[in-house]
C-alpha positions in Angstrom: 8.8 5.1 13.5 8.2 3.0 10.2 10.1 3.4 7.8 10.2 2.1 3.8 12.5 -1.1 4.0 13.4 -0.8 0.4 14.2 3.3 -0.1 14.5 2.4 -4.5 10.7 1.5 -4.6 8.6 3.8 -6.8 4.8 4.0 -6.9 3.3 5.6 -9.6 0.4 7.4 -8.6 -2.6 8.4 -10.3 -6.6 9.8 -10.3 -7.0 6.1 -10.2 -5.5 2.7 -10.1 -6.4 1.7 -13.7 -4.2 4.8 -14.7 -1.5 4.2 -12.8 -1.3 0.9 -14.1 -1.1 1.8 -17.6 1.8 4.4 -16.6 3.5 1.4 -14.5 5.3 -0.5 -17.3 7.1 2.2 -19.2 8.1 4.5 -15.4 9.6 0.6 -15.3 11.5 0.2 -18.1 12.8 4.0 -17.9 13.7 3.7 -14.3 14.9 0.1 -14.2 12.9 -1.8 -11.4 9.6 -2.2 -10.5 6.9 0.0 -10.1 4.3 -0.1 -7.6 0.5 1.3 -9.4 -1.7 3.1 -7.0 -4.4 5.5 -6.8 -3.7 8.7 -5.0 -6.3 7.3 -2.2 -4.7 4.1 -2.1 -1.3 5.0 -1.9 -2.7 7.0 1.0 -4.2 4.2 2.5 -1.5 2.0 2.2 1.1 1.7 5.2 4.0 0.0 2.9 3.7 1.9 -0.4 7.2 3.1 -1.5 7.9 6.6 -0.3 9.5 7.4 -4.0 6.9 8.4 -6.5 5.9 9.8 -9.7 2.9 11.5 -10.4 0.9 10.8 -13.3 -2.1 13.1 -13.8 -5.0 12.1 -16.2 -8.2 13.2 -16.8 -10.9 13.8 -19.6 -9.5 17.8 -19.1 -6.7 19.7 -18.1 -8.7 20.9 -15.1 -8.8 17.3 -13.6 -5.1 17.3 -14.1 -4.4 20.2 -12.2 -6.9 19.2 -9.7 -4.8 15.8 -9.5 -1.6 17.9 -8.7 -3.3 20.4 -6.2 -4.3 17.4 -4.2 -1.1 15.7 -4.3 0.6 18.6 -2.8 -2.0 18.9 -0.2 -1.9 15.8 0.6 1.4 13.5 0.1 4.2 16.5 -1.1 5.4 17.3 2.3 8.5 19.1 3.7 10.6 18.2 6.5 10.4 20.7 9.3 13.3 23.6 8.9 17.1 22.7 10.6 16.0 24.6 13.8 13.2 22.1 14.6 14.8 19.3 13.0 17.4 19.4 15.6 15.0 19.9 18.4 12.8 16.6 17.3 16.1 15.4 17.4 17.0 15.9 20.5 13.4 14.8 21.8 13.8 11.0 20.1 17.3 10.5 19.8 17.4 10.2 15.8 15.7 11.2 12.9 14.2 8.9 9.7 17.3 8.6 7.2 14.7 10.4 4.9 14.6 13.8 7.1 18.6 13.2 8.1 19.8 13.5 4.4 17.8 16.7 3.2 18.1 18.8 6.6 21.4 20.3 4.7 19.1 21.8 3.1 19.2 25.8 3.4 16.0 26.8 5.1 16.8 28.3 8.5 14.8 31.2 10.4 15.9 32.9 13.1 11.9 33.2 14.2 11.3 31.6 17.3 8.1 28.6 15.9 5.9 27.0 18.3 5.7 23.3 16.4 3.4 20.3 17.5 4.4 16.9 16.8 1.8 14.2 16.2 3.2 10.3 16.4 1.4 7.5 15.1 -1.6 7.7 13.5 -3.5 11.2 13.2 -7.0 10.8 13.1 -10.2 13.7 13.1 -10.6 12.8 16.4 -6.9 13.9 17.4 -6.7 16.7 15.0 -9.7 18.1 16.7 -7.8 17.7 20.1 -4.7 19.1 18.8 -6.5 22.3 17.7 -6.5 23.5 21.8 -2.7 23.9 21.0 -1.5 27.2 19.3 0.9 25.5 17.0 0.1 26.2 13.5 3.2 23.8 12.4 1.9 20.4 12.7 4.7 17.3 12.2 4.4 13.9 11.4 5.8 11.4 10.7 4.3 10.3 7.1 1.6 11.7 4.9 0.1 8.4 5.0 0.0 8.5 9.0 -2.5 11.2 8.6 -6.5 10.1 8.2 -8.2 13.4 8.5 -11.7 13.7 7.0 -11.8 16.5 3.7 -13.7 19.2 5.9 -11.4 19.2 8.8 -8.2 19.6 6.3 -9.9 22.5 4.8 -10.3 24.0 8.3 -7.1 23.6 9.4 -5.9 25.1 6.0 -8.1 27.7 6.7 -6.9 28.5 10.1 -3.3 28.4 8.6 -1.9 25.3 9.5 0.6 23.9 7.9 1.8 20.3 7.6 5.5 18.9 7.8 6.5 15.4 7.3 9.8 13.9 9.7 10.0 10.9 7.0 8.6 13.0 3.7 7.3 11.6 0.4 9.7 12.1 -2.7 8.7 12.7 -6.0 10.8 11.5 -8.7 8.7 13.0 -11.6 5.5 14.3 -12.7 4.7 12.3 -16.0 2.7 14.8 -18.2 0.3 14.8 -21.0 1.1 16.8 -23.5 -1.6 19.2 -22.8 -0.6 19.8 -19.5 3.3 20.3 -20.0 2.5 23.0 -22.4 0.3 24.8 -19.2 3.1 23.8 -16.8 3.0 27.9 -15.8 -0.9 27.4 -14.8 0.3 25.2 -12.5 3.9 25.0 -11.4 3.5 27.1 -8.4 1.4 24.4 -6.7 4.2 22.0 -6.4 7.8 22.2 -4.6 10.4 23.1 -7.5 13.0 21.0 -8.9 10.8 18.0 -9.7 11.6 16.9 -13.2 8.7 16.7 -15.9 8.5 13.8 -17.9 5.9 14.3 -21.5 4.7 11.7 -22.1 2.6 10.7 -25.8 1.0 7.4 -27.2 -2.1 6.1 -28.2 -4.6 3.6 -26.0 -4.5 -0.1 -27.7 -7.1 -2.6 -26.1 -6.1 -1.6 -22.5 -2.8 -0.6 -22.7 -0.6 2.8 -23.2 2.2 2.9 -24.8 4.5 6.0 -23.6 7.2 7.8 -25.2 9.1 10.4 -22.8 10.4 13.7 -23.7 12.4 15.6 -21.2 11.5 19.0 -19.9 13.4 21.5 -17.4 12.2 20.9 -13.9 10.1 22.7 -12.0 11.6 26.1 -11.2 
């Protein structure tokens, strides 16, 4: 399985690259190391982006924000697959990702019996289509960024219930906020996995830069 060589990477990601970018240099200074800028398709599309990230919604409204955050969660914010099938998958390969090894202390056991279908490599339409014959509704992988499934199909499958697990999961250090959209943090909050910290951010757009201030806020709860 691939696996990020350098684990302190961060991306930020954004609507788009040009956003990102003008999030990159202050995420840098306040985390202390580089910071990768991509779009939230090209951090998709890229095979070594950093699996730390911080999302940094923008938009002309706060509906493109939360649209921004929706999409993230359906599409990079993962979990790793509950202890039960953890140790199974286990079992199958011989090890886990270091990712999926240091959060399956995690508390989230079930004492259901779940029929799960793992999916190596690449998954493409043409294998999710395949993979729909099966009766698993829990579908793992090994990366968000493994999966290239056309917007249709993943609505499908949503609709059908499936639900997607990651063995080496994306994490989010932060969500860098406008103002605007910290303050409807409760329109939104329920879309994303708790206990990512918010970061407010504030400044003003000079020639083609932003300069950010952070305020703290209580993580997600």
């Amino acid at each position: 399985m691939g696996r990020d060589r350098d684990p302190d990477r961060v991306a930020a990601v954004a609507p788009t690259r040009a956003s990102a970018r003008s999030a990159a240099p202050s995420l840098s200074r306040r985390l202390g190391g580089p910071v990768a800028a991509f779009s939230l398709a090209g951090y998709l599309a890229s095979a070594g982006a950093p699996g730390r990230i911080v999302l940094c919604p923008s938009g002309r409204s706060l509906e493109k924000e939360i649209d921004f955050l929706r999409a993230a969660r359906e599409r990079v914010l993962w979990s790793t697959p509950d202890e039960i099938v953890l140790s199974a998958i286990e079992g199958l390969l011989g090890s886990l990702p270091s990712t999926a090894a240091r959060v399956r202390s995690r508390p989230r056991r079930s004492r259901e019996t779940r029929t799960a279908l793992l999916l190596e490599g690449k998954v493409t339409s043409a294998r999710v289509r395949e993979a729909l014959a099966s009766d698993a509704r829990l579908w793992i992988v090994e990366h968000p960024r493994r999966v290239r499934v056309n917007r249709p199909l993943r609505d499908r499958l949503r609709r059908i219930g499936v639900t997607w697990s990651a063995l080496d999961p994306v994490i989010a250090v932060a969500i860098l906020a406008s103002p605007r959209l910290a303050a409807a943090r409760a329109r939104w909050k329920g879309l994303l996995p708790s206990g990512i910290p918010l970061w407010i951010r504030s400044g003003n757009r000079r020639g083609k830069s932003f300069r950010t201030r952070f305020r703290r806020s209580p993580p997600l709860r």
